[in-house]
PDB file of N, H, CA, C and O in Angstrom:
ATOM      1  N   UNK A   1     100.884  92.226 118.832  1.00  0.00           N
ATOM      2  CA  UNK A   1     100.095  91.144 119.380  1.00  0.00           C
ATOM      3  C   UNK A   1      99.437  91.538 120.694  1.00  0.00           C
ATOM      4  O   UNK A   1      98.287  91.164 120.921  1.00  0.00           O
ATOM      5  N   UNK A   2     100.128  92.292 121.590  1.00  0.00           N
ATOM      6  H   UNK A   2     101.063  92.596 121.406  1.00  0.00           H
ATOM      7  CA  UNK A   2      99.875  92.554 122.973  1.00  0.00           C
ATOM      8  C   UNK A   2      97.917  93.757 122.525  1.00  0.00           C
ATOM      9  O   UNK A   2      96.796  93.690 123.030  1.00  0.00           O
ATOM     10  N   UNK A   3      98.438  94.540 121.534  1.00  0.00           N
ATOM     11  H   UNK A   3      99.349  94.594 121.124  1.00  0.00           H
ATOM     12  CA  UNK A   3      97.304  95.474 121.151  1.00  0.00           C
ATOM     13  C   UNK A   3      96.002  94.240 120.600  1.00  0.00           C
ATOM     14  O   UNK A   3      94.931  94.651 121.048  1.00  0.00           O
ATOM     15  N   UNK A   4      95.825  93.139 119.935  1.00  0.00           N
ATOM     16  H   UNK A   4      96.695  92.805 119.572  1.00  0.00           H
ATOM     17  CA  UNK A   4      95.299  92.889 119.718  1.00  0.00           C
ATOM     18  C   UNK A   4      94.413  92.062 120.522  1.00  0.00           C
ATOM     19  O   UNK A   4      93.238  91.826 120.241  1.00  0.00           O
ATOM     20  N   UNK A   5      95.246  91.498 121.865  1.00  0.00           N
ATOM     21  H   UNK A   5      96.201  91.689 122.094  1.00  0.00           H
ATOM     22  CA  UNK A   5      94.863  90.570 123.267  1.00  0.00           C
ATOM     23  C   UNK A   5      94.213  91.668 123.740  1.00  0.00           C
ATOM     24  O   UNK A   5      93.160  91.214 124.187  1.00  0.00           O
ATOM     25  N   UNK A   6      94.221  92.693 123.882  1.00  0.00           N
ATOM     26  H   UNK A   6      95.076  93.061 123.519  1.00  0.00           H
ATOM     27  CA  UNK A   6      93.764  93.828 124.750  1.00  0.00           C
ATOM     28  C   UNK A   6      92.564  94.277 123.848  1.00  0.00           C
ATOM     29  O   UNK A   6      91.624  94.660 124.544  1.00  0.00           O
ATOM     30  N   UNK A   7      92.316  94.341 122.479  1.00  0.00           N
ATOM     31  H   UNK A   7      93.080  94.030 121.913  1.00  0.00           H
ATOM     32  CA  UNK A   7      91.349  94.402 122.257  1.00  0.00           C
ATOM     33  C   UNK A   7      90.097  93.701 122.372  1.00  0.00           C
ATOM     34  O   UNK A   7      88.947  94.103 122.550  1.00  0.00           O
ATOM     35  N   UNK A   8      90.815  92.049 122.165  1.00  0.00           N
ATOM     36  H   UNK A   8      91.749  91.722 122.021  1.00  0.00           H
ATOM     37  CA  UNK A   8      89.663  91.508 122.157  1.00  0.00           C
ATOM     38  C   UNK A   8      88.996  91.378 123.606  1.00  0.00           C
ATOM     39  O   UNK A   8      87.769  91.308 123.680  1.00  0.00           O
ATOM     40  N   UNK A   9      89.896  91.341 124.913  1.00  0.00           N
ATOM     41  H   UNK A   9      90.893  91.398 124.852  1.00  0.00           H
ATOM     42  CA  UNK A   9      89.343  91.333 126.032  1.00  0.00           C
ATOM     43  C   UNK A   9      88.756  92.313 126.397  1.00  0.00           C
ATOM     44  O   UNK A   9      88.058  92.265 127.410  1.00  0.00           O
ATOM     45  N   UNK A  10      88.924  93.720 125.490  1.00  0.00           N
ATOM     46  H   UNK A  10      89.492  93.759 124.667  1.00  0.00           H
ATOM     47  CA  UNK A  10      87.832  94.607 125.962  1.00  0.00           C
ATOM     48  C   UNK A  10      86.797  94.617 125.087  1.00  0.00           C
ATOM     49  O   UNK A  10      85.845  95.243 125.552  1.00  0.00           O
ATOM     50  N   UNK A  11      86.590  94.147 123.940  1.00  0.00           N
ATOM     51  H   UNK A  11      87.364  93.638 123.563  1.00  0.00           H
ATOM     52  CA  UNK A  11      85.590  94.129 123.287  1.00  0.00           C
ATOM     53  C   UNK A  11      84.544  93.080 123.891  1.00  0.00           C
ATOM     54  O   UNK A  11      83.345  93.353 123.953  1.00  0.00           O
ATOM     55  N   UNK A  12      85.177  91.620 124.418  1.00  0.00           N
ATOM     56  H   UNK A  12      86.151  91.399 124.367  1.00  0.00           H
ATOM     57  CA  UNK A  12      84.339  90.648 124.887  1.00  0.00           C
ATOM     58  C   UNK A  12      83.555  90.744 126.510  1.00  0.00           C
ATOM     59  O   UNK A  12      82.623  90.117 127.013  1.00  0.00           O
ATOM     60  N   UNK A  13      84.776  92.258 127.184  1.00  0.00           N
ATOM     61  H   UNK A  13      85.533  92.767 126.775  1.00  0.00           H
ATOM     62  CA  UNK A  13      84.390  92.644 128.310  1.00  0.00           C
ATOM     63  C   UNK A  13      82.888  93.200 128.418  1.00  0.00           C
ATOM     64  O   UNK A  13      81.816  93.011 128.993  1.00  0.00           O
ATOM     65  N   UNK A  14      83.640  94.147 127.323  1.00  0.00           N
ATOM     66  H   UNK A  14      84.511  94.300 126.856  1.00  0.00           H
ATOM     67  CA  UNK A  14      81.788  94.990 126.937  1.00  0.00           C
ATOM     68  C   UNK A  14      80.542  94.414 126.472  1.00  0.00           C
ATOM     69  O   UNK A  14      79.536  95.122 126.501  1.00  0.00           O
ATOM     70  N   UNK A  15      80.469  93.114 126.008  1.00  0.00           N
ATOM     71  H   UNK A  15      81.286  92.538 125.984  1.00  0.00           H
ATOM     72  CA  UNK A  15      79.595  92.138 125.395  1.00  0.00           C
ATOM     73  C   UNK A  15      79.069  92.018 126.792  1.00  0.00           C
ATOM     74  O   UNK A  15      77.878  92.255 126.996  1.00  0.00           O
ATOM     75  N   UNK A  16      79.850  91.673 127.748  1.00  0.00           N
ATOM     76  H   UNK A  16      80.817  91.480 127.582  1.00  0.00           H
ATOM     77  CA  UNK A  16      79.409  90.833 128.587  1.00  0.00           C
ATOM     78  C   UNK A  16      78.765  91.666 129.578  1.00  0.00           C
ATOM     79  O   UNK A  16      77.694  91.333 130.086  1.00  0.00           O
ATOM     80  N   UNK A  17      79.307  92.621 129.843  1.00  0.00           N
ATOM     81  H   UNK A  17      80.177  92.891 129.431  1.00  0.00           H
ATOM     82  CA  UNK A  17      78.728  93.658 130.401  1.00  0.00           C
ATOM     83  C   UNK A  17      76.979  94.550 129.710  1.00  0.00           C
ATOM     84  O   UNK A  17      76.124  95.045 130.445  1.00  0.00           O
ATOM     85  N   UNK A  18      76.930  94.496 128.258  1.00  0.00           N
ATOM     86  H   UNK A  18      77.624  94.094 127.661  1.00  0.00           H
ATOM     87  CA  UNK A  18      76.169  95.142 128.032  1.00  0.00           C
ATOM     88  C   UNK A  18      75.083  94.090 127.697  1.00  0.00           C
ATOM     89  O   UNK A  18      73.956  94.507 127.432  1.00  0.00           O
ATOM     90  N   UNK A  19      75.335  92.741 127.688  1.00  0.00           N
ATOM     91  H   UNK A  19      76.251  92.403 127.904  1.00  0.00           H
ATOM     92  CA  UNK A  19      74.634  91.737 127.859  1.00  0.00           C
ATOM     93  C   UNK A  19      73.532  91.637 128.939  1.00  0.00           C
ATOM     94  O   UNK A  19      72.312  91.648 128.777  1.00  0.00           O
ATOM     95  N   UNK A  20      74.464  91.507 130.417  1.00  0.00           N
ATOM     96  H   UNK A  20      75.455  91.498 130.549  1.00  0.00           H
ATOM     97  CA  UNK A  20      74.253  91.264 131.567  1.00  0.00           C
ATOM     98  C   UNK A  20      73.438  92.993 132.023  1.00  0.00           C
ATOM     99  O   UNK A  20      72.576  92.891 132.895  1.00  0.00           O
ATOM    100  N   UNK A  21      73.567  93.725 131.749  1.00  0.00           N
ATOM    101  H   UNK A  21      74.268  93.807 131.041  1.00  0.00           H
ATOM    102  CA  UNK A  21      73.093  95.153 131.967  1.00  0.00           C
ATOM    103  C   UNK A  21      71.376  94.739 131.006  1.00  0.00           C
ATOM    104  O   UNK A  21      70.540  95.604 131.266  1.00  0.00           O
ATOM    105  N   UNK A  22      71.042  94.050 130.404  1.00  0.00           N
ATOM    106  H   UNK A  22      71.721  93.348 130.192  1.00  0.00           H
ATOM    107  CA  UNK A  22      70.329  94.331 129.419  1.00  0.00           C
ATOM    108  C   UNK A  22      70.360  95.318 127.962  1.00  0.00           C
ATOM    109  O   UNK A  22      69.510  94.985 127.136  1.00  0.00           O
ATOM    110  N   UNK A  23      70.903  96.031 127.726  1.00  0.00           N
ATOM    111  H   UNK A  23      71.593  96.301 128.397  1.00  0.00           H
ATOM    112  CA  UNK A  23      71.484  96.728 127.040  1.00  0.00           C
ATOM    113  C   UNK A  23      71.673  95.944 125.041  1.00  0.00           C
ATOM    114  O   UNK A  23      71.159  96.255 123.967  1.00  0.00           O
ATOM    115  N   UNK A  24      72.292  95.281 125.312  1.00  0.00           N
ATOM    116  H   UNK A  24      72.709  95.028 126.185  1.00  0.00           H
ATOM    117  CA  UNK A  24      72.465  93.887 124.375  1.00  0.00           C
ATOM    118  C   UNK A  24      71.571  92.402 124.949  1.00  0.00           C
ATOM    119  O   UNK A  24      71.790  91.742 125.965  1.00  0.00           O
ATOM    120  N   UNK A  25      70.367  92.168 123.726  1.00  0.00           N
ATOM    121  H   UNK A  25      70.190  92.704 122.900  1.00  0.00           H
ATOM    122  CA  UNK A  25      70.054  90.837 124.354  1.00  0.00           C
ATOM    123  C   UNK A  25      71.387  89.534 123.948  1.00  0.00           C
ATOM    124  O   UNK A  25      72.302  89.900 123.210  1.00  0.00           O
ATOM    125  N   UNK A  26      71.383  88.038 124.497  1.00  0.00           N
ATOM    126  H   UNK A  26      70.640  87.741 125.096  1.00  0.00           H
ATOM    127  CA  UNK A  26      71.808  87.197 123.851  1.00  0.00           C
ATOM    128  C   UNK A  26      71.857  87.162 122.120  1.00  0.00           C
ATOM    129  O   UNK A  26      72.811  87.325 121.360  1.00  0.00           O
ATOM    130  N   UNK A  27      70.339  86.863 121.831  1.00  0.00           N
ATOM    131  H   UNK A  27      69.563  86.731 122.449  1.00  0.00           H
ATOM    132  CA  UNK A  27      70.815  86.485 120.634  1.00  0.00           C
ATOM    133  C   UNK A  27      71.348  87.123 119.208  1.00  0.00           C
ATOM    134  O   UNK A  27      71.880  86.620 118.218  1.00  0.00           O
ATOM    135  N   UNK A  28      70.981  88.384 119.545  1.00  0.00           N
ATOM    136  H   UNK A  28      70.549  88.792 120.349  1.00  0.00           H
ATOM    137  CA  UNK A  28      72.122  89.602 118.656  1.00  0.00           C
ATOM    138  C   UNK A  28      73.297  89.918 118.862  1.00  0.00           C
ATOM    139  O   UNK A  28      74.168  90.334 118.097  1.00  0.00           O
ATOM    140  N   UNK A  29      73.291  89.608 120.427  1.00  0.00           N
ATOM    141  H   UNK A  29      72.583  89.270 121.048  1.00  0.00           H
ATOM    142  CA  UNK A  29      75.367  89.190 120.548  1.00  0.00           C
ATOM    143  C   UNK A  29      75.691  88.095 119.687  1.00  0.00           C
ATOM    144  O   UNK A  29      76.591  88.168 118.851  1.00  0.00           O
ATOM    145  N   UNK A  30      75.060  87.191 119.849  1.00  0.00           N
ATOM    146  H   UNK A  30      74.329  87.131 120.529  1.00  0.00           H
ATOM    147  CA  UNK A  30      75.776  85.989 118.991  1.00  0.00           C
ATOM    148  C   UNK A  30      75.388  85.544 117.675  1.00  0.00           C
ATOM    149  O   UNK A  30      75.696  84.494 117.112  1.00  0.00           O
ATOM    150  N   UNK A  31      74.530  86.674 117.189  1.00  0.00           N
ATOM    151  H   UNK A  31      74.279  87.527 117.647  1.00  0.00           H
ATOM    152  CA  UNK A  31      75.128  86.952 115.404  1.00  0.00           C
ATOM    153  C   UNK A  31      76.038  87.695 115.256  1.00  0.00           C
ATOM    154  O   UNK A  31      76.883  87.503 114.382  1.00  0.00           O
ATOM    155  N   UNK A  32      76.072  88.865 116.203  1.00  0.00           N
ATOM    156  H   UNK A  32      75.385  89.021 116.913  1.00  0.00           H
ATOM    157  CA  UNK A  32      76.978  89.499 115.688  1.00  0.00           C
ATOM    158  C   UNK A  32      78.363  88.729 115.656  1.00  0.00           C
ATOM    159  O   UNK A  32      79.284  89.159 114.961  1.00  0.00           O
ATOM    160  N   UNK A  33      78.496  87.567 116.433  1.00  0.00           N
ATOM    161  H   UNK A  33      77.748  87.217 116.997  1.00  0.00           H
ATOM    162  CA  UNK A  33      79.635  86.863 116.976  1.00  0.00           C
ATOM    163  C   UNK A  33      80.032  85.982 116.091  1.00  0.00           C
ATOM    164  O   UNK A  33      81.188  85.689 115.783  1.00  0.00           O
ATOM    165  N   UNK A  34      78.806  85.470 115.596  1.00  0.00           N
ATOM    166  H   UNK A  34      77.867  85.708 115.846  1.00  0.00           H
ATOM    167  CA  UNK A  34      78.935  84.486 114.354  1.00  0.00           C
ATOM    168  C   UNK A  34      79.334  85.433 112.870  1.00  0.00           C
ATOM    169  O   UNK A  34      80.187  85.102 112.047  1.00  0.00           O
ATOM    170  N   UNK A  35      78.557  86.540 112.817  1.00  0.00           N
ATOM    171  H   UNK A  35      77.864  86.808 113.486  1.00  0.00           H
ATOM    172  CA  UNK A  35      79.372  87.675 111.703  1.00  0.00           C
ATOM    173  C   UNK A  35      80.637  87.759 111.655  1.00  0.00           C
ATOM    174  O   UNK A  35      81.169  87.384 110.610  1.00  0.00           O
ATOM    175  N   UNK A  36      81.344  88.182 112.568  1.00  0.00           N
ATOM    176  H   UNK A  36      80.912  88.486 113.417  1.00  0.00           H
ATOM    177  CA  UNK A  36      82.418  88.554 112.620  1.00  0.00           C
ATOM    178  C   UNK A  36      83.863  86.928 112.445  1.00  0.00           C
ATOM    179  O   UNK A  36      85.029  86.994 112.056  1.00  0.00           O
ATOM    180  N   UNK A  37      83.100  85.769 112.900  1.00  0.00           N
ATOM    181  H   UNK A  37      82.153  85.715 113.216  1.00  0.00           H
ATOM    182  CA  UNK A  37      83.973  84.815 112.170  1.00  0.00           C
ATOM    183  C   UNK A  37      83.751  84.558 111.246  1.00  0.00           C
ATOM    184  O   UNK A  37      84.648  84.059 110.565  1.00  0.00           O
ATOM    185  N   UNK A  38      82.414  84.748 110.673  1.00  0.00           N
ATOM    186  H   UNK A  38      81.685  85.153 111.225  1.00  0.00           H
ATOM    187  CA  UNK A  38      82.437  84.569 109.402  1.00  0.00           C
ATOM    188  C   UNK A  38      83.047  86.035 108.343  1.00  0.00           C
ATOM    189  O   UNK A  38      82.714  85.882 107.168  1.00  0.00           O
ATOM    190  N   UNK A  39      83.515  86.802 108.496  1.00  0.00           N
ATOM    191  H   UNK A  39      83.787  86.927 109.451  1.00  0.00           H
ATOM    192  CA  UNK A  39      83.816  88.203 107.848  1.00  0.00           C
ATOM    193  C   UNK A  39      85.206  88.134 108.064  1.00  0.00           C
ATOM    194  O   UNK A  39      86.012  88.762 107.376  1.00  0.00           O
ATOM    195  N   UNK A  40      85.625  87.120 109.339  1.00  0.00           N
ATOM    196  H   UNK A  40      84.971  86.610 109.897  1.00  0.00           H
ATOM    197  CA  UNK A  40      87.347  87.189 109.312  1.00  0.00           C
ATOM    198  C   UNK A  40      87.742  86.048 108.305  1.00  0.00           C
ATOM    199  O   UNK A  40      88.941  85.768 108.277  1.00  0.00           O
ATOM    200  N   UNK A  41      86.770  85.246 107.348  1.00  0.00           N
ATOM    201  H   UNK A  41      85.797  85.473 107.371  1.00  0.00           H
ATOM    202  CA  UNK A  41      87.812  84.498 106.802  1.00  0.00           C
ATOM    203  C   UNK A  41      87.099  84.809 105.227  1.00  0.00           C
ATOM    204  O   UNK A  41      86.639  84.031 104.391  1.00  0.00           O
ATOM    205  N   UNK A  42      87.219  86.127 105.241  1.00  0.00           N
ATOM    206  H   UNK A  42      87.593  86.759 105.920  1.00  0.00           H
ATOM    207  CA  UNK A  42      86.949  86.357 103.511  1.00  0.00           C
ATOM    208  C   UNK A  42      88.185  87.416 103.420  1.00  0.00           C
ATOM    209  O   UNK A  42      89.207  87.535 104.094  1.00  0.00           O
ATOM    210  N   UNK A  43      87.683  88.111 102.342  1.00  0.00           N
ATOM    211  H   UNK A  43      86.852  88.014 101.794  1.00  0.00           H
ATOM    212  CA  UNK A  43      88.922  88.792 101.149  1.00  0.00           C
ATOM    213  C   UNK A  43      89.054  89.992 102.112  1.00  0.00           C
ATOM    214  O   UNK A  43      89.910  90.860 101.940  1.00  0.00           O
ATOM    215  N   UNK A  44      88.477  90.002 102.780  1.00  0.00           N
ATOM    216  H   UNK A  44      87.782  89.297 102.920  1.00  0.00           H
ATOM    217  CA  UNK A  44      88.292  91.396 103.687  1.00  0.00           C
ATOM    218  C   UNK A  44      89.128  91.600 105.246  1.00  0.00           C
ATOM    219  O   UNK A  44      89.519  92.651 105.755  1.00  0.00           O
ATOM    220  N   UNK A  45      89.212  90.429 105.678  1.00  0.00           N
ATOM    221  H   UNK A  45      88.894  89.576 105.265  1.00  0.00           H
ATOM    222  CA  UNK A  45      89.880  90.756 106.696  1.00  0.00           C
ATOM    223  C   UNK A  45      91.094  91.765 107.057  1.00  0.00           C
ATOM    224  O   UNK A  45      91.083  92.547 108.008  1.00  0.00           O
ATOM    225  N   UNK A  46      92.256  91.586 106.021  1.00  0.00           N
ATOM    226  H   UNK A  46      92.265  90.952 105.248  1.00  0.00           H
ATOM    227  CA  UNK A  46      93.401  92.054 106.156  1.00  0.00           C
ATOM    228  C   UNK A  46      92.986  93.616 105.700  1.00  0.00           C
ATOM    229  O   UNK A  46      93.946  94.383 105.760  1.00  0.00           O
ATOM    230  N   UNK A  47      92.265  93.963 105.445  1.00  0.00           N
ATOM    231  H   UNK A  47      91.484  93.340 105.396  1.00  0.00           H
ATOM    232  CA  UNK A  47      91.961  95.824 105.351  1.00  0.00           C
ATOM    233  C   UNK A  47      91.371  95.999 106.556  1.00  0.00           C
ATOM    234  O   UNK A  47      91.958  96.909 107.141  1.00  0.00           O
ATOM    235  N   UNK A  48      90.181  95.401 107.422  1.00  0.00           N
ATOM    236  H   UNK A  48      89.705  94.662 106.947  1.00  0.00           H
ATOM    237  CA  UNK A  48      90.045  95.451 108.460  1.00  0.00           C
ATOM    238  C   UNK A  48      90.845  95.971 109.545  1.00  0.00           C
ATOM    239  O   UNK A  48      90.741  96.914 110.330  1.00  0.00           O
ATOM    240  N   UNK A  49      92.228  94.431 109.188  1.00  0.00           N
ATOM    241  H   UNK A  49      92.312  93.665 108.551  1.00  0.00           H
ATOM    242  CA  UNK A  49      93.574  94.412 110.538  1.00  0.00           C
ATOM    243  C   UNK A  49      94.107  95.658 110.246  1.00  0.00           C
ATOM    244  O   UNK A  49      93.928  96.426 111.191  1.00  0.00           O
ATOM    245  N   UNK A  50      94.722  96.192 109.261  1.00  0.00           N
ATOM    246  H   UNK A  50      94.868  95.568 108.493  1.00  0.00           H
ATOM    247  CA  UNK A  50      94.999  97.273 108.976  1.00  0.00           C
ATOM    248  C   UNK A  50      94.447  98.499 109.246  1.00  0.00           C
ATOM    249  O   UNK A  50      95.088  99.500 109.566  1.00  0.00           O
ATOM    250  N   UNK A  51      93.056  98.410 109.095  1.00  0.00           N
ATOM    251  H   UNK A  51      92.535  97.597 108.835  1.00  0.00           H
ATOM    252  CA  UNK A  51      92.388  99.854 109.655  1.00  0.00           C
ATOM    253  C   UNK A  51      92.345  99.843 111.087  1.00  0.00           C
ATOM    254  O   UNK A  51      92.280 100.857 111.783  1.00  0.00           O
ATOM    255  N   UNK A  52      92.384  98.671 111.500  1.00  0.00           N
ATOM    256  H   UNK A  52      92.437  97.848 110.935  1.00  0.00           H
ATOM    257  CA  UNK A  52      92.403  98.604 113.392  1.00  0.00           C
ATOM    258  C   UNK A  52      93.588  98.954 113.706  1.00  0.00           C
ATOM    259  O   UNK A  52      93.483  99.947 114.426  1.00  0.00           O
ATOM    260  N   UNK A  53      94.924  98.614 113.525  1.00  0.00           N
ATOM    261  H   UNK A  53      95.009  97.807 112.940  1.00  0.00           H
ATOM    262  CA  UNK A  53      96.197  98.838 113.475  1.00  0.00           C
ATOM    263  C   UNK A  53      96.321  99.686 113.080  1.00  0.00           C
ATOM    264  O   UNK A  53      97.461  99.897 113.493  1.00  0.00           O
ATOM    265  N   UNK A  54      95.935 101.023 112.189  1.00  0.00           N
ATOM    266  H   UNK A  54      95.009 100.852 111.854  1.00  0.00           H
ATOM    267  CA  UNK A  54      96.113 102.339 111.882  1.00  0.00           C
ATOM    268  C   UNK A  54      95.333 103.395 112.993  1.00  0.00           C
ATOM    269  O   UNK A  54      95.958 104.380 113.385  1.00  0.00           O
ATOM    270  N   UNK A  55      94.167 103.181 113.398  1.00  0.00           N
ATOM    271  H   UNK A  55      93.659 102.381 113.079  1.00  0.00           H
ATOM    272  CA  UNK A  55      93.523 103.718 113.998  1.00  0.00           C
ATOM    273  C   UNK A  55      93.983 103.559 115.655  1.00  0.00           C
ATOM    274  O   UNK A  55      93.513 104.195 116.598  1.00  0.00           O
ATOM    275  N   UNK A  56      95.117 102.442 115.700  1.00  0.00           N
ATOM    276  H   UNK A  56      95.499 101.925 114.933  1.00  0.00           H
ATOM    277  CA  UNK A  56      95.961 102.063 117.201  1.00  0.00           C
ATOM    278  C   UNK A  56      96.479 103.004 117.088  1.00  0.00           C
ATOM    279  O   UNK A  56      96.267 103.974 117.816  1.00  0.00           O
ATOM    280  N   UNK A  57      97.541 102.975 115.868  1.00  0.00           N
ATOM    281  H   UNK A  57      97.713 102.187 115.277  1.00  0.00           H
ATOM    282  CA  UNK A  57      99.334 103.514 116.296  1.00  0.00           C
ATOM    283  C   UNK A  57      98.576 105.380 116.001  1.00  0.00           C
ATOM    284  O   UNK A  57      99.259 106.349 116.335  1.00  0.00           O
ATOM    285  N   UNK A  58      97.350 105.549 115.450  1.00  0.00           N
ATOM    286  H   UNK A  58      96.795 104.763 115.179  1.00  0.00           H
ATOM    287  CA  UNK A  58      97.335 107.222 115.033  1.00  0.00           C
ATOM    288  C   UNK A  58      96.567 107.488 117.093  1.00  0.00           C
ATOM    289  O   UNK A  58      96.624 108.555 117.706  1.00  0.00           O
ATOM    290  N   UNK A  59      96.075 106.415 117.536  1.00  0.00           N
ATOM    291  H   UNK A  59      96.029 105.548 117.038  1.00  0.00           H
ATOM    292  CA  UNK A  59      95.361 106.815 118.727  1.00  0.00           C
ATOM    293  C   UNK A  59      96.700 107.012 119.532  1.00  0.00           C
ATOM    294  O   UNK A  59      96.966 108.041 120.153  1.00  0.00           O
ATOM    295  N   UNK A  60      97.628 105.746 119.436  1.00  0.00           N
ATOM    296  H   UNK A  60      97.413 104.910 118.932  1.00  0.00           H
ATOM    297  CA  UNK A  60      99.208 105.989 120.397  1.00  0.00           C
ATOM    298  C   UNK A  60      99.781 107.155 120.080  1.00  0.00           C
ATOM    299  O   UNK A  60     100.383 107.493 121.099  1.00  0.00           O
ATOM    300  N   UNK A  61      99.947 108.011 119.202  1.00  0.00           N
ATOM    301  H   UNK A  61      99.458 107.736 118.374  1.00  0.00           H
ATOM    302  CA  UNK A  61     100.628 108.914 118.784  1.00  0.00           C
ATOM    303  C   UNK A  61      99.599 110.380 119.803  1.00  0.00           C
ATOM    304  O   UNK A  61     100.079 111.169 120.617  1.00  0.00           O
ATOM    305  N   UNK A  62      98.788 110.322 119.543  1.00  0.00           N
ATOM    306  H   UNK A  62      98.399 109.681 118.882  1.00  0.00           H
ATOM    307  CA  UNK A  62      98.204 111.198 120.526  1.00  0.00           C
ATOM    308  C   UNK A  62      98.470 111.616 121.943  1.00  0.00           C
ATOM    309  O   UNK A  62      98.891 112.729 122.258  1.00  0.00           O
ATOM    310  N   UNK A  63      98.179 110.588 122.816  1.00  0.00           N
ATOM    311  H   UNK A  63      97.837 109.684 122.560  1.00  0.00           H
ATOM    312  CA  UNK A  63      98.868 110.447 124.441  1.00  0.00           C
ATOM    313  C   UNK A  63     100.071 109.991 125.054  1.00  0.00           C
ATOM    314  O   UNK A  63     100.202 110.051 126.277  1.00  0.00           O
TER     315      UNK A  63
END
């Protein structure tokens, strides 16, 4: 749980940052924002959590 709080605050960090930089306008942040709740409640999510959670514990195993 702690890996997944930490993701999302750095993922929403970088939004906001690459927002505010110009980098990312508004309104393609917030499809992409609206994508992604809509993509977490289909058949797909749980391969997702899993590939994020595999790609954690193989990154922890490294350092």
């Amino acid at each position: 749980m702690a890996l997944t709080i930490s993701l999302v605050f750095f993922a929403g960090f970088l939004v906001v940052v690459l927002v505010r930089t110009g980098y990312l306008r508004l309104w393609p942040a917030l499809a992409a924002v609206l994508f992604g709740f809509s993509l977490a409640s289909t058949g797909i999510a749980p391969a997702i959590n899993g590939a994020i959670s595999g790609i954690a514990g193989w990154i922890s195993t490294l350092g």
